[in-house]
Structures are given as C-alpha cells and as structure tokens.
VEXSESE-397614 format. One record per residue: residue in one letter; x, z, y of N, C-alpha, C in turn. Coordinates in steps of 0.05 Angstrom, whole numbers, plus 5000, padded with zeros to 4 digits. Example, Ala and Ser with C-alpha at 12.3 -4.5 7.8 and 13.67 -1.06 7.14 Angstrom:
A526451564886524651564910526451564934S525751424955527351434979525851575001
***
This chain:
X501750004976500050005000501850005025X501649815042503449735063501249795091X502849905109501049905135501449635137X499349555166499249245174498749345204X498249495218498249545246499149755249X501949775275501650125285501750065310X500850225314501550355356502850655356X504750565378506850865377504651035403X505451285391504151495413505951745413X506551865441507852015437510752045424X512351835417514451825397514351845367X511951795361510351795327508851465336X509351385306508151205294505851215275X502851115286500451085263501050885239X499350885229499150655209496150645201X495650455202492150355183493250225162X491950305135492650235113490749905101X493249705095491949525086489149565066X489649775048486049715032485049905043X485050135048483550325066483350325093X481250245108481950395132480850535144X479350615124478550885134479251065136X482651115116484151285114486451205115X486851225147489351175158492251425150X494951315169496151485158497951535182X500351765177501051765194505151735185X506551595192508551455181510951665204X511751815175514852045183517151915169X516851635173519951535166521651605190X524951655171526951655198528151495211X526251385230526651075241527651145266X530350985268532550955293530651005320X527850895318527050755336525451115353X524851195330523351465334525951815343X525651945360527352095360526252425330X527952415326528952625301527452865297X528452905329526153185331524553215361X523053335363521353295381519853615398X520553645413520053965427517054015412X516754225412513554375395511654285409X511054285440509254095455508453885446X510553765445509753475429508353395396X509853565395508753555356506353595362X504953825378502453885374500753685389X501253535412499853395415498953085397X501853015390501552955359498752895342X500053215322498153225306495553305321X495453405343492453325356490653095356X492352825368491952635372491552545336X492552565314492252505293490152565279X488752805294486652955281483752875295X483852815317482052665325481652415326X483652225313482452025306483052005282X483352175255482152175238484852135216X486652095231489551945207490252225195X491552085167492352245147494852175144X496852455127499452325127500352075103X501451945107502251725082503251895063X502851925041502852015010504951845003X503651504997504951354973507751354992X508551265018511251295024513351585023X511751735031512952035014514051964987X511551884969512351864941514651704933X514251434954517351264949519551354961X519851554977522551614984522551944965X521851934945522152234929522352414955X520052374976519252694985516852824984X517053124986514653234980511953164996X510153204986507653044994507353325005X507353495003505653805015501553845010X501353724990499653714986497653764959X496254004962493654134945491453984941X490654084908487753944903486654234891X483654194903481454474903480354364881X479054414857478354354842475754604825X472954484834471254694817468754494811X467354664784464354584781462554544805X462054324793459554244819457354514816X456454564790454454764789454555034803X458055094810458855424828458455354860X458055054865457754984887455255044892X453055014872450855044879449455184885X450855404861449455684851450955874862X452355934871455256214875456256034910X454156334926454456294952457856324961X458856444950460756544948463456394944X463456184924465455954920465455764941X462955724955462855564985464355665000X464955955005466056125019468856115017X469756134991472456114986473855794987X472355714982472655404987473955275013X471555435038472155375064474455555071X474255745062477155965062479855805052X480155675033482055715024482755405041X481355195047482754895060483555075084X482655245095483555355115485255395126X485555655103488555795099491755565092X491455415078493055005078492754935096X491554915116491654755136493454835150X492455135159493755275172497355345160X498055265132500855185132502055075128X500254805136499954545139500954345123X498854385100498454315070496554085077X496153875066493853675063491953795041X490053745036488253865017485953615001X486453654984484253424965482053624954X480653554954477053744945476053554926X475853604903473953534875472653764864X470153594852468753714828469653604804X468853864788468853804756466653674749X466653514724464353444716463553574687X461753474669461953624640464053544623X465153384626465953074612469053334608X469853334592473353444594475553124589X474352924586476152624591475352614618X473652584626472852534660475352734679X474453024669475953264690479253134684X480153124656482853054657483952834669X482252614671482452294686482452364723X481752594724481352674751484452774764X485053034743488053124741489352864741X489652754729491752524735491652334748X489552264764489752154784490752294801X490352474812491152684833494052754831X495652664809497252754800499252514813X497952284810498651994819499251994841X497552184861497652034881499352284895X500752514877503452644895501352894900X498853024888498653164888500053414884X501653564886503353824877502454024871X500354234877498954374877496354414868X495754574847493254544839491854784839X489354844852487555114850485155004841X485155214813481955154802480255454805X477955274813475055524814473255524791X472055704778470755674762471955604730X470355484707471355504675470455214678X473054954694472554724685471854584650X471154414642470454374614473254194614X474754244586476854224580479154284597X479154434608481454594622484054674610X483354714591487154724571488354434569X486654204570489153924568489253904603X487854014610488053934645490554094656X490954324639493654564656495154374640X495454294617498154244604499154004620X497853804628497853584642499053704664X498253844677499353954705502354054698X502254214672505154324678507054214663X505554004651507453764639509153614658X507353464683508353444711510553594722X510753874720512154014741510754184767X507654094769506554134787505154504782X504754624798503854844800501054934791X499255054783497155124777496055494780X493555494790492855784786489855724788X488355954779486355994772483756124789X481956154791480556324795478456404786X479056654760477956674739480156784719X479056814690482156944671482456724647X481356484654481956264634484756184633X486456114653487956004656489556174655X492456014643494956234639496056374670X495756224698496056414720493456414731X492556554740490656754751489956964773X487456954791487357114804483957184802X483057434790480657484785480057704802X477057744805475858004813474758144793X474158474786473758644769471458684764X469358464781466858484773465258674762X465958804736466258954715465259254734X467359384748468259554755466259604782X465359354796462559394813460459394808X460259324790456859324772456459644759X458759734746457860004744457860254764X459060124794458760354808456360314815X454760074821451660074824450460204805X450660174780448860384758449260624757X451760694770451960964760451061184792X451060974816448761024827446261004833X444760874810442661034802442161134786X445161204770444161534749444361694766X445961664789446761954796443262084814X442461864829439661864842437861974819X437462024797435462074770433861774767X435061464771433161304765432361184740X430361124731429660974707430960694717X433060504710433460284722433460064700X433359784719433459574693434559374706X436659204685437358914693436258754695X435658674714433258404715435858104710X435558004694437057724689435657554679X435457354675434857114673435657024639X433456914628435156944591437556754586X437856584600440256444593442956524595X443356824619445056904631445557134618X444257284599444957504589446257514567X448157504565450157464536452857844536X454057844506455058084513456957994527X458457764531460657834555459257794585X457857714589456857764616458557984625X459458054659460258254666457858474675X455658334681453758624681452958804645X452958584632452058744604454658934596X457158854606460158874595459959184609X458759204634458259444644456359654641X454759574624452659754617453659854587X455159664571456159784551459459954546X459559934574461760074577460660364588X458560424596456760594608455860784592X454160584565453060784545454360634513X457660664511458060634488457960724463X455660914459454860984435451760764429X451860574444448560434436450360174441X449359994426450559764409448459634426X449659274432449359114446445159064449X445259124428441759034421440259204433X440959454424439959684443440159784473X442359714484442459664515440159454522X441059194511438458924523435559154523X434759254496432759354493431259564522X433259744524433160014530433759914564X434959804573436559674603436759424616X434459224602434559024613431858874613X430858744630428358574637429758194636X428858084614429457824612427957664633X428557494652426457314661426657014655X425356844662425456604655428556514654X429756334652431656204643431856034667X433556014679435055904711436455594707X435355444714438155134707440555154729X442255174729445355174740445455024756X444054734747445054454759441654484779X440454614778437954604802439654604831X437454334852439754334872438454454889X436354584885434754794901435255064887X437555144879438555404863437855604879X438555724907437455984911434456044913X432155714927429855834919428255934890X428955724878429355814843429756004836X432456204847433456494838430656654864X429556664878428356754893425556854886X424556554867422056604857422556794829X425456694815425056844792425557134794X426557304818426857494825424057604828X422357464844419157484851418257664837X417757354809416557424780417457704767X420357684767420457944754420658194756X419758314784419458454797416758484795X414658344796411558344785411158484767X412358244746411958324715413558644703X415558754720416658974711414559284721X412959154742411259344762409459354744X407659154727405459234711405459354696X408759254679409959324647410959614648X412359534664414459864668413759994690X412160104697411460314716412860524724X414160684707416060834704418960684717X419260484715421860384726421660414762X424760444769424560604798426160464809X428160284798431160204801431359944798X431659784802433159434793435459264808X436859234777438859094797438058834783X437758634803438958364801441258274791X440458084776443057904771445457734795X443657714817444857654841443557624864X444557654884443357674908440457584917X439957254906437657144912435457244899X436357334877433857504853432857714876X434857914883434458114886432658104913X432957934937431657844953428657814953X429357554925426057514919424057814911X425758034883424258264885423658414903X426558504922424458584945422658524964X422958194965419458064980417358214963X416858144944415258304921414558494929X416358614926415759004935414459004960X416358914976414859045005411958955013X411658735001409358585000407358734993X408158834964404658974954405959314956X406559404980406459714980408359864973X410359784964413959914958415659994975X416960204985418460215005421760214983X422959904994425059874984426560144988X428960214979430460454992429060774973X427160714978425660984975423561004946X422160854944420060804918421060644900X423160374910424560264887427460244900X428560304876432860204893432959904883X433559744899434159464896437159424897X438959284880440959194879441758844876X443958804882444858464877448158474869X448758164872450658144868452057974891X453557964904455357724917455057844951X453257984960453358074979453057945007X451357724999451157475014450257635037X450757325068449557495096446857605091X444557435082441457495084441057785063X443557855048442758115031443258375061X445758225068446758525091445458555117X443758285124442058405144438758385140X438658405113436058455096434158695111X431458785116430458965135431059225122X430659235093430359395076433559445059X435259605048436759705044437659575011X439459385007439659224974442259314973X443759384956446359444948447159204936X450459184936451358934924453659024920X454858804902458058754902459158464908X461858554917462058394936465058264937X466158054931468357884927470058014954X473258234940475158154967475457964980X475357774991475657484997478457385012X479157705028481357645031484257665020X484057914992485057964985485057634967X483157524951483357274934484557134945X483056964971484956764982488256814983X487656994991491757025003492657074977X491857134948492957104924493156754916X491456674917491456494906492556104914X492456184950494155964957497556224960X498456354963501356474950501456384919X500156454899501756274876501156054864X499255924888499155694879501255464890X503155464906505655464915507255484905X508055724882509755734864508555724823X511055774818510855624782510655894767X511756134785511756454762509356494752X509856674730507156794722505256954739X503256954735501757164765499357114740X497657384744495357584723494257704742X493257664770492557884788489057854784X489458224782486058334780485558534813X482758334826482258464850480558644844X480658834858478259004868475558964878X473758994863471158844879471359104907X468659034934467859134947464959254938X464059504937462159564936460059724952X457659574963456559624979453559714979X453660014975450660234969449760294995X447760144990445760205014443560335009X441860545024440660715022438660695047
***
C-alpha cells in the first residue's frame, strides 16, 4: 500500500492511502527533507491537526522498516457488549488509557465461530498488531493465545481463562451482600434467571461457600428463585433483564411471603424488582432489601436504597494495559467494591 498524495504541514508529511481513503496515514519516515526533531509545540499541533482530520499512523511502512507499530487490539464478545454495562465501561477506559500513551488501538468482537475469532488474531497479527487484551471467554481462545505467543506478541486477559490475567473476586462481593442480610435476620433469595444458574456461577460459588454443609441442590432449593431464561445475544438486553426482574419479584411476593431480602442477579433485575415493590406497597430499604450486581449509574441514583458490587475499574484498567505491554507472567485477583445501602 503506497501513498499517492501528501501535503506537508507543520514539518510532517500526510499520506492518503491508495485503497483506503478513508484511512489515511501519517508518514514518520526519516526524510532529509523533514527535520528530526521538532519542539513539543509542534508535535502537538501535529498530532492535533492529525486528529482532526482523521489520519492514522502508517502501520504497513512501520512494518517494512522492522519498526514498532505501538499498537493494541481490544478484543471481546459481542454478547458482554450487550449485556455487562460494565465491559462498555472498561472498553472506553482502557482505548483511553492507549491513547493517552499513545498506543493506536484496534477494537473487535468475538464471534461463536473459534476459526472465525482465530482468522481475526491473525489478521491483526498481519497488520503489526503487538498487543493483545481480551475481555470476556472468547470461543476458542487457547489456539488464539498460542497464535499470539507463537508471534512474540503479548497477551492478557480479563477473566482467569487465559494463562495471564487480571480478574475481580466477584466471589468475595456477593457474600458480603448475603451476609448482610444474615446479619439484618433476612429470609433472602437469589433471583436468577435459569440459564445463568450453574455451580460455578460466582453468586451460587458464594452461597456455597456460605453454607458448606448443604450440597449444591439444596442451596438452589433453600436460596434461590429461578426466573425465566435471558438470551445473551437480545439487543434490547437491559429491558429484558428489567421485565424479568419485574416478574420475579411478583411471583416471589405471592409464593414466598415470608421472603424479605433479594438479590438480583444484576443490576437491571434488581431495578426491575424494585419497580415492583414500590409499585404495589413495599418500602425498598425497609419491608424488602434489594440487591444487584455491577453497580451501574441508574442503581446509585435509584430513589430507593439497592446494594451492589462493583468492578475496581481503576485498579483493572491500570492492571491490564501495564501487562499487556509486557510478556511476564501476571495472575492478578482484584478486590471487588462493595456497596450496602440502607
């Protein structure tokens, strides 16, 4: 790929790329013609001027003069995009945090396909990608790291699939919510969704870490409210989690009377239950404790009082573009945030 037009600005040269041009570039050869180095004023007006009209830096000539491209690919399920307010979050967090040390950044989804996701890795791989951060449990993700570190190129995780890693303890916030409402005297119950309740779930993982003398069947029994079954790939996912929060908040009011306590499976559930409540006569806080998960804005300035847990975000990011930069091993377990409201 050869430029075919530049105009100098500033002592930098553009380039519009013969088959793209929509994605122009911006050309750091060491040309006689250009001076070497350039006072910080200038650079910045520069890459100002680069950024508003839209040019990117040239890759493939990097790639032919064996220099580094400086450049990351974000890589997660379309479905955490949908569903997990929270991966949006980190998402925009983390091109951020690259930009700012002035990394180029490539953004993909996964698909189901594990030939598709790997055809993806290596393209990206092609084109001088160096860096790779994955979100979420892409499908075939073990030929996708080996490919990467077959390359030379870097990889980390977010999640404990991958051999480097940076996770949250999930685990460890879900039972401070339960164990404040043992400590309150509540009758409580998991409200989840049946597709989502399995024993490794981290809410079930916490309830049987809670009462390990009762075996997996007997917790579901004794501590949990199934609700309908959620699709992942719904592209209206939080009203979906909203209504099924609704429902089961209804159906637990007729059934279980005695129940005083519910946590949601996540934020939007828990939302939808407390519409419910307040609706027909409940004083959230007080007649029922409402809980979530993810700690979204609409949970924290909710009228009524929802407890959550809640992704360090800063502690993740700054883990995970630091080793995603380097090749060492890294196993890091964050601290969730946990937030009881009353």
């Amino acid at each position: 790929m050869f430029p075919i037009a530049c105009y100098q600005a500033t002592g930098q040269y553009f380039a519009h790329s013969a088959q793209n041009d929509r994605f122009p570039a911006i050309l750091n050869a060491q040309n006689p013609a250009i001076p070497s180095a350039h006072p910080q004023e200038t650079r910045q007006r520069v890459r100002q001027i680069a950024k508003n009209l839209g040019y990117r830096t040239n890759f493939g000539y990097r790639l032919m003069q064996g220099q580094k491209t400086h450049t990351v690919a974000i890589m997660v399920g379309e479905a955490y995009v949908t569903s997990e307010e929270h991966y949006n979050e980190l998402i925009v967090r983390l091109m951020n945090k690259f930009d700012r040390l002035d990394y180029s950044v490539y953004f993909k989804t996964f698909t189901y396909s594990a030939e598709a996701n790997l055809e993806k890795v290596r393209e990206l791989i092609s084109r001088g990608v160096e860096h790779f951060v994955f979100l979420g449990d892409p499908v075939g993700y073990w030929d996708a790291e080996k490919e990467i570190e077959n390359s030379g190129r870097s990889l980390v995780g977010f999640g404990k699939i991958l051999k480097r890693y940076v996770s949250v303890d999930s685990v460890v916030g879900v039972m401070s919510i339960f164990r404040f409402f043992l400590n309150e005297g509540r009758n409580f119950r998991l409200v989840c969704p049946g597709n989502q309740l399995s024993a490794d779930n981290s809410r079930a993982i916490a309830l049987q870490r809670l009462f390990p003398e009762l075996t997996f069947e007997q917790i579901v029994e004794r501590y949990t409210f199934v609700t309908d079954a959620v699709d992942l790939c719904n592209t209206d996912f939080a009203a979906t989690l909203i209504a099924n929060g609704w429902k089961g908040a209804s159906e637990i009011v007729k059934t279980l009377p005695k129940v005083n306590a519910l946590y949601f499976m996540n934020d939007y559930m828990a939302i939808g239950g407390a519409n419910f409540l307040t609706r027909n006569g409940f004083e959230v806080g007080k007649d029922m404790l409402v809980a979530g998960f993810n700690n979204i804005p609409s949970v924290q300035f909710y009228p009524f009082p929802i407890s959550s847990v809640e992704h360090d975000m800063d502690s993740v990011v700054s883990l995970l573009v630091e080793e995603s930069l380097v090749i060492t091993p890294c196993q890091h377990i964050v601290a969730p945030i946990v937030h009881i409201r009353t």
